[in-house]
N, C-alpha and C positions, 0 to 999 in steps of 0.2 A: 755328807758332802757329795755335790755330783762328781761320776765318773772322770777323771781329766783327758782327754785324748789328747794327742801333738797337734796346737794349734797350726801345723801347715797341711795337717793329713784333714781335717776337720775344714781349712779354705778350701783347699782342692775337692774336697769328696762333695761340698758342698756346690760351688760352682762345675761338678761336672753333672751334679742331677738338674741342675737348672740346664744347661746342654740339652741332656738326655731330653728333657721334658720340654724344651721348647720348640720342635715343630709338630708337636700333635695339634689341633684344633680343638678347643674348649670351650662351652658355652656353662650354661646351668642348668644342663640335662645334654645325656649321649655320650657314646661310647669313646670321647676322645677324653671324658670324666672317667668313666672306668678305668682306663688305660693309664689316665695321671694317676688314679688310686691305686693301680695294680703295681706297679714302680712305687709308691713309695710304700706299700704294703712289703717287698724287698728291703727295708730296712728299717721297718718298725712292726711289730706287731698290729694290723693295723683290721677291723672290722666294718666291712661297708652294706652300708643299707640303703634298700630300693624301698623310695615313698613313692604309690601310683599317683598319675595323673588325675586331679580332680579331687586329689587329698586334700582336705582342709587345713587350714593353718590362722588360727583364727581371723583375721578381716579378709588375707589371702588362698590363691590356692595354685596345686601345684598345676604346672601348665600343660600342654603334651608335651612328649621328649621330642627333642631335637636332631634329625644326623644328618650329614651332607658327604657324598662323596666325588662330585666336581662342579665348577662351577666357570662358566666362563664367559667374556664376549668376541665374537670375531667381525670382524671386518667381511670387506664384498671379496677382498683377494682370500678371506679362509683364516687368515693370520688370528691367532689369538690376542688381542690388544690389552685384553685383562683378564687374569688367569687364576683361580683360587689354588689350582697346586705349585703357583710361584711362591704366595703368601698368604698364607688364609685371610689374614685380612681384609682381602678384597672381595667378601661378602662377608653383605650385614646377618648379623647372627640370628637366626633366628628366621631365616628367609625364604617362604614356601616355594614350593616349585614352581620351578617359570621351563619353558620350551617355544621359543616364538621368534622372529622375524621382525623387526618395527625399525622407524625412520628414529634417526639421533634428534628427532625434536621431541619423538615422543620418549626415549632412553633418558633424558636429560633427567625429567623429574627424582626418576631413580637413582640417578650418581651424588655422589657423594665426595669432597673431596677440600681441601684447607687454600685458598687463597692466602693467608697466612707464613702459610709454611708448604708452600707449594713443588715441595720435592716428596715432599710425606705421606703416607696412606693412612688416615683417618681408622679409629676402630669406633665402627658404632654396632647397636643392636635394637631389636625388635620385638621383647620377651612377650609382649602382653597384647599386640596389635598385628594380624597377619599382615604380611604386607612383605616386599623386597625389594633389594638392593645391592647396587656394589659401590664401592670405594675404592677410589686411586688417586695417585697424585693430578693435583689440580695444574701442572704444568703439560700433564696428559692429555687430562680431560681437555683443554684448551686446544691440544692438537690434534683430536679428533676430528674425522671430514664429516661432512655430509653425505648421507647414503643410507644404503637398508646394512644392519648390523642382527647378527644370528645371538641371541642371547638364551645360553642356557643354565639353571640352577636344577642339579642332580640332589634333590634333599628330600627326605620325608619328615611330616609332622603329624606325629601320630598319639593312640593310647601307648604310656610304657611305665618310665619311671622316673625319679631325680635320685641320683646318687651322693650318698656323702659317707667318710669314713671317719671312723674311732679309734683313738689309741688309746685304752684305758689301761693304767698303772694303779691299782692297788695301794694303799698307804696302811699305814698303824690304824688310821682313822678312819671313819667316812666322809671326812670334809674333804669339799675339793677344789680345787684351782682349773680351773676351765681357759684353754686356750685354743684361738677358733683364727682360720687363715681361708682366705677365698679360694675357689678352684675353678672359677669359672669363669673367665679371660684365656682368650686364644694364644697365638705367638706375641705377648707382653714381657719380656724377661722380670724386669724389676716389680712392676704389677702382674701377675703375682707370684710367681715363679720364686720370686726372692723369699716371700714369706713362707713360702709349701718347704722350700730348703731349709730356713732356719729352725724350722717348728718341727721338720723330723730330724736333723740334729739333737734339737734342745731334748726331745723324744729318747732319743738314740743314746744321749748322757744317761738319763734318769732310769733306763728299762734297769740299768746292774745298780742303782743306787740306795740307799737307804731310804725309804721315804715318811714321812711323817704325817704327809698331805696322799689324797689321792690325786692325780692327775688324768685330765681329760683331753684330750686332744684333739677338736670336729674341722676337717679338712672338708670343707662343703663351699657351695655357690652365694654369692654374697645376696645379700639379703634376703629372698626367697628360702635360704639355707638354714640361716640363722632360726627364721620365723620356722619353720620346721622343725627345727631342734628344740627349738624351745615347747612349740606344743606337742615333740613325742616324749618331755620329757618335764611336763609341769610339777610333776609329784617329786621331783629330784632336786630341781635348783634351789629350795630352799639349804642346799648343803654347798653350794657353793662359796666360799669363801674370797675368795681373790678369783680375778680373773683378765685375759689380756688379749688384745686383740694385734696379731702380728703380721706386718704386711709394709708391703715396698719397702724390702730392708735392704736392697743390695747397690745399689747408686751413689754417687761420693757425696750427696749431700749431709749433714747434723744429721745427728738422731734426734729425732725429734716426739715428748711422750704427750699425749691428749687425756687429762684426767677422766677419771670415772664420774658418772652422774652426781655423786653427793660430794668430789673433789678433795674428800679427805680420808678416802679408802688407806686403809693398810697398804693394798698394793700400791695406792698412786705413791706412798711414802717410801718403798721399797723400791720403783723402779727410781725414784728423781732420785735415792742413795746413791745406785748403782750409777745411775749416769754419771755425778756429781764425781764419783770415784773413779772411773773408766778416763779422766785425765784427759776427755775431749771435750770437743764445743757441742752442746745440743742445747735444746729450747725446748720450755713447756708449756700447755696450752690449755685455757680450763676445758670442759666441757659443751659441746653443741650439738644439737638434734641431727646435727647433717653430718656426714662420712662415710665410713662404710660399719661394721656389725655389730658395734659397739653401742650405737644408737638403738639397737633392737633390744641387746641387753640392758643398756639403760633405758630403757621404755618405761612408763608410771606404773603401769602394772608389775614390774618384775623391780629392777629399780636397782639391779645386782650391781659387784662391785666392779668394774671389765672398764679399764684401762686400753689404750690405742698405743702401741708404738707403729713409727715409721721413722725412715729418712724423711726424703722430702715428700711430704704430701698429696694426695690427690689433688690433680689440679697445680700442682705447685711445682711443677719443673716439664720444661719443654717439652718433652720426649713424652710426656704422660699421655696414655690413649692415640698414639703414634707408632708408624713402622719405626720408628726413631728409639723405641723401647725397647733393646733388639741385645741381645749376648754383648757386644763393645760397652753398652752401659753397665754391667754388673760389674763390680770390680770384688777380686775375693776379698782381699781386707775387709770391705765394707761390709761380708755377709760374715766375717768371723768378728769382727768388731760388734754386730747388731751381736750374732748368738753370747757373744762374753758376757754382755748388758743384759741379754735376756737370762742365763744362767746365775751371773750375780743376783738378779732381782729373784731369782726362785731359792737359792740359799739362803737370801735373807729372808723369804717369809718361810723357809722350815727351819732354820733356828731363829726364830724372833719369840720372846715371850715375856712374859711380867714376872718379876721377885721381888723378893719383901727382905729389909736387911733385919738380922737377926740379932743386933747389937747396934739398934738406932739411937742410942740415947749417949751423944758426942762420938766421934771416930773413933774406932776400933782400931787396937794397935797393929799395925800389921807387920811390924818388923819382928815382933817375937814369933810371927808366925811364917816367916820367911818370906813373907810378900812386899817386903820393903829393903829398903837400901837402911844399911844397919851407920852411916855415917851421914848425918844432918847437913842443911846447911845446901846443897847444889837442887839448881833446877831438877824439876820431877819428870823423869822423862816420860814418853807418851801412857807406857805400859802402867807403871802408874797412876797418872792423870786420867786414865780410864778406868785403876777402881777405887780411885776417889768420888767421877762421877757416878759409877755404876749403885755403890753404897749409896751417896745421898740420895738417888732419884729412886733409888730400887724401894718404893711404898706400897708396893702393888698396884698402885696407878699410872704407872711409866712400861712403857714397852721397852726391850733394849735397842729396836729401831730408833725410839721420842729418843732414848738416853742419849745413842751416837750422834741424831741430828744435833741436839742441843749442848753437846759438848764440842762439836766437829770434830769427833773420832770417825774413823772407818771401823762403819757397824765388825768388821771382822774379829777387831782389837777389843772394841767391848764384851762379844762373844767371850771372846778366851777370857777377858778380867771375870767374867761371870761365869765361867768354869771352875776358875782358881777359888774365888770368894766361897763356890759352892762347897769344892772341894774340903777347902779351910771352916768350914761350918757356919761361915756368914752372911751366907744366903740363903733361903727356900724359897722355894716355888709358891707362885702367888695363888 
């Protein structure tokens, strides 16, 4: 069982590292990746690794690294009108040096900004295409005069590295459960700051826990990250067992899970349990080539089992890719509510397993054996009706996951009947 901490010390610890973590500047490469790896290396065991520029990744490769240390535009009176040390967001990521002087006809091309949502600052980037820009609200950009404007971007794009880090847990086994959270979004609270939270939580349960599974942890930059782990690590995934992609969990919207590529994973069946159990509304959604890292894991090449939780979606709530993303949107419940769901689903896949009843040939009595109500005749209460199911399904072709879904027990309750039965000699292991 994992570790249990005081679900209000585990909200708060949680939304104070999204705090912490949300005005560095992060991209998919540079030191404001380090630094979010350095922080949560403080409360996980945590190993980070520099892949150089020009690293292959099989179709991809890694890019130069990224840093910027200011970035601004000013007006004819000096004023600064758009400022990167107000909000990083208002340069595009990834955007080479600029130092120049130009009329606001020729600025224009470069800005960026939401007609839409025209109070908002836009988060865009430029990983693979030199070029730059800034971003601000388009009620701004609209009040902009006509005139010469000093525009400068203080960044280098050089040879370096891409960072990403590891939290490896040890199991009985060497099968593993792999779970992977982006690092590489700037000041976005809920993307991704929510998932970096929940995943060193979930972390932080498991380091003192019994474990059965090994556990993997890759805090890395979304897609480019993914395709990197994957090719420093082709000779490994076949031990991958289960696996889950964690992200924009802290926002009041459903939780919402995205099945694995073959849609009938073990995990995709553990995490809908734990939903279905967790006594809220969420939704689930099969599988599709598009989102974020899950898509890499399910690739036809690799084809692993990597399951997607979120609240609400990429793309699927206002604030997404907006200064709108911003600390007000996190709400703790929501990041202790995702971690319960994400904990539930990892207990159920270390006690999940197949048994064979050892006295299948009509029901075994259980009352001489004290696992029955010794006076006939009244409804069977749950405890019970879970190892009634547990015996008939237990063929060795029933998981005790299949058994709880198809009985609508809480897998917890079948567990214990399948302690007791084993106890009582009426089960073995399949």
């Amino acid at each position: 069982m994992l570790t249990r901490t005081d679900p209000d010390d585990a909200r708060q610890g949680m939304h104070d590292l999204v705090r912490r973590l949300f005005p560095l500047c992060r991209s998919i490469t540079g030191d404001g990746v380090r630094e979010t790896l350095r922080i949560v290396g403080e409360q996980i065991p945590l190993t980070v690794h520099e892949v150089p520029s020009g690293a292959k990744a099989f179709d991809w490769t890694v890019p130069k690294e990224w840093n910027i240390r200011d970035a601004y535009i000013k007006n004819a009176q000096g004023d600064r009108v758009v400022d990167f040390r107000v909000n990083n967001l208002h340069i595009v990521s990834y955007s080479v040096p600029v130092r120049r002087t130009m009329r606001l006809a020729e600025l224009q091309p470069h800005l960026h900004s939401l007609p839409d949502q025209p109070d908002l600052i836009p988060y865009r980037t430029s990983y693979y295409e030199e070029t730059w820009g800034f971003c601000l609200p388009h009620r701004q950009r609209q009040a902009l005069l006509d005139g010469d404007y000093e525009v400068v971007i203080d960044s280098t794009l050089s040879e370096g590295s891409l960072s990403y880090g590891e939290c490896l847990l040890p199991g009985a086994n060497g099968d593993e459960v792999l779970i992977y959270t982006h690092t590489c979004h700037p000041s976005l609270a809920n993307d991704n700051l929510a998932g970096i939270a929940v995943c060193t939580f979930l972390a932080r349960r498991l380091v003192s826990a019994k474990r059965r599974y090994t556990y993997r942890f890759v805090f890395g930059p979304g897609t480019i990250g993914s395709l990197v782990w994957l090719s420093r690590n082709a000779d490994r995934v076949t031990r991958v067992r289960h696996g889950l992609v964690a992200v924009l969990l802290g926002d009041a919207g459903s939780l919402r899970y995205k099945r694995s590529r073959s849609g009938d994973a073990e995990v995709d069946h553990a995490v809908q349990h734990a939903l279905k159990q967790s006594g809220t509304t969420y939704d689930v959604e099969p599988f599709t080539p598009y989102g974020y890292d899950e898509r890499q894991f399910g690739s036809p090449g690799f084809n692993l089992p990597v399951g997607r939780l979120t609240r609400s979606p990429n793309s699927g709530y206002p604030e997404y890719h907006t200064s709108a993303d911003n600390l007000a949107l996190i709400r703790p419940e929501s990041l202790a509510g995702s971690l319960a769901v994400c904990a539930r689903a990892v207990e159920i896949l270390e006690n999940n397993g197949r048994f064979v009843n050892t006295s299948p040939f009509g029901e075994p009595q259980l009352g001489r054996r004290g696992l029955y109500r010794t006076i006939g005749g009244e409804s069977s209460p749950a405890r019970e009706m879970a190892m009634l199911w547990t015996l008939n399904l237990s063929d060795g072709g029933h998981s005790l996951l299949e058994i709880a879904d198809r009985a609508g027990l809480d897998f917890e309750l079948i567990r214990r009947a399948a302690d007791e039965l084993m106890d009582a000699g009426l089960l073995t292991t399949a």
